[in-house]
C-alpha positions, -999 to +999 in steps of 0.1 A: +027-320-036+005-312-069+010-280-090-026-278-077-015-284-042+016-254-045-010-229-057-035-226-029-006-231-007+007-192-019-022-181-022-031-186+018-001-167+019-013-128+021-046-139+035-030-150+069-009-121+065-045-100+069-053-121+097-029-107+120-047-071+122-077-058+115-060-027+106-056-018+071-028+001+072-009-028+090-021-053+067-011-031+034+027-027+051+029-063+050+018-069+018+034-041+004+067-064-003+050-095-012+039-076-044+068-069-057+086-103-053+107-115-084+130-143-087+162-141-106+162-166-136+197-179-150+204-178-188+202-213-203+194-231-236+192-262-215+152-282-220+148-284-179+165-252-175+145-235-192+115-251-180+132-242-142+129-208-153+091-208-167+081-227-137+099-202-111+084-172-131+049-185-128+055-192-089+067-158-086+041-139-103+014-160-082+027-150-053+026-116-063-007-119-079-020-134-046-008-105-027-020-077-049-058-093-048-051-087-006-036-056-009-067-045-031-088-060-005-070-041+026-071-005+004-111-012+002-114-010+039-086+016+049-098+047+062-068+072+058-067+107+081-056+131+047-058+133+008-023+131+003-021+102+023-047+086-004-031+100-028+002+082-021-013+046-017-036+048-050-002+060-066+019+028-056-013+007-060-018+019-093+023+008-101+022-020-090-013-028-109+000-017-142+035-041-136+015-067-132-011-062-162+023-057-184+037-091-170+007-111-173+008-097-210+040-104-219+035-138-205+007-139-229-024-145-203-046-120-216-076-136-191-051-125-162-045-093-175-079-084-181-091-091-146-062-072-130-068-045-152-110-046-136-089-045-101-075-017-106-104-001-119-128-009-085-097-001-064-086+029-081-125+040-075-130+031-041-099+050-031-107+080-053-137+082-037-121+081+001-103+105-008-128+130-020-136+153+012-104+144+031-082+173+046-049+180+027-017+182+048+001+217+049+037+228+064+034+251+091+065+269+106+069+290+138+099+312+147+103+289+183+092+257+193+057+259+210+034+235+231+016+210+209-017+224+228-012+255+213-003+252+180-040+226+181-058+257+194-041+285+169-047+261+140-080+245+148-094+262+178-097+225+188-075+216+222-087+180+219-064+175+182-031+179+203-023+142+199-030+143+162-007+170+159+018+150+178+014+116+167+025+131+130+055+152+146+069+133+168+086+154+189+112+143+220+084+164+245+047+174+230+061+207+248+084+220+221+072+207+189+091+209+157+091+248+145+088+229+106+063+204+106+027+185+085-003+195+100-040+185+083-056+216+066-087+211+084 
């Protein structure tokens, strides 16, 4: 197998991750950990040692480099329920961005660099923007545990947001929901 071969090998990698949801949010939890893979190089003066090493570090940072250009891709499309939600995502997007830029730097490929640094700026946009007129989440606490139906009617005079309310508590019974618990400001 070419170099040539190797590299469009990795980076089929995250795309066939993406093919098994349409979901966003499923396809950025499994990419999530492919953009943070490293490889753990051993100290040597030795010629094909060292060329082990540069040759691991370049696979490694591929593979990464392939999965951040999905995870980018997944973000664009993702359609989150709350701000903070957004917020949280553009924040670890935005880390893992700005690792990379510094590693394609110190590996001196400016080219590389300069492109992820456009990637982050599009992504960075597109997610700002998503976020712009979504609800924030508040706490909410009641003295004693109440029916998810009514706490949806006493916060949003809206019976039909009960599972909303319990898909993000996740109580044992929607009938005695947590009496500390996130709820979407709007």
């Amino acid at each position: 197998m070419t170099p040539n071969e190797l590299s469009i090998l990795i980076m089929q990698i995250p795309v066939q991750l993406m093919e098994f949801s349409d979901d966003p949010s499923v396809q950025m939890k499994l990419l999530f950990p492919l953009c943070d893979y490293h490889v753990t190089l051993v100290e040597t003066s030795a010629p094909l040692g060292a060329a082990e090493n540069t040759a691991m570090k370049a696979t490694a940072a591929l593979c990464r480099r392939a999965a951040i250009s999905c995870l980018c891709k997944a973000a664009s499309t993702w359609k989150a329920d709350n701000w903070d939600e957004v917020v949280k995502v553009k924040q670890k997007i935005s880390n893992l961005l700005n690792r990379e830029i510094m590693s394609a730097i110190d590996d001196n490929n400016i080219d590389t660099a300069n492109s992820l640094r456009e990637l982050r700026i599009k992504t960075l946009e597109i997610l700002t923007n998503a976020a712009g007129e979504l609800p924030h989440l508040r706490t909410i606490e009641r003295n004693t545990p109440l029916p998810a139906l009514l706490i949806a009617q006493q916060l949003y005079a809206d019976a039909s947001r009960t599972e909303e309310i319990i898909r993000r508590s996740n109580p044992a019974h929607s009938a005695f929901m947590p009496v500390k618990m996130e709820v979407l400001s709007s």
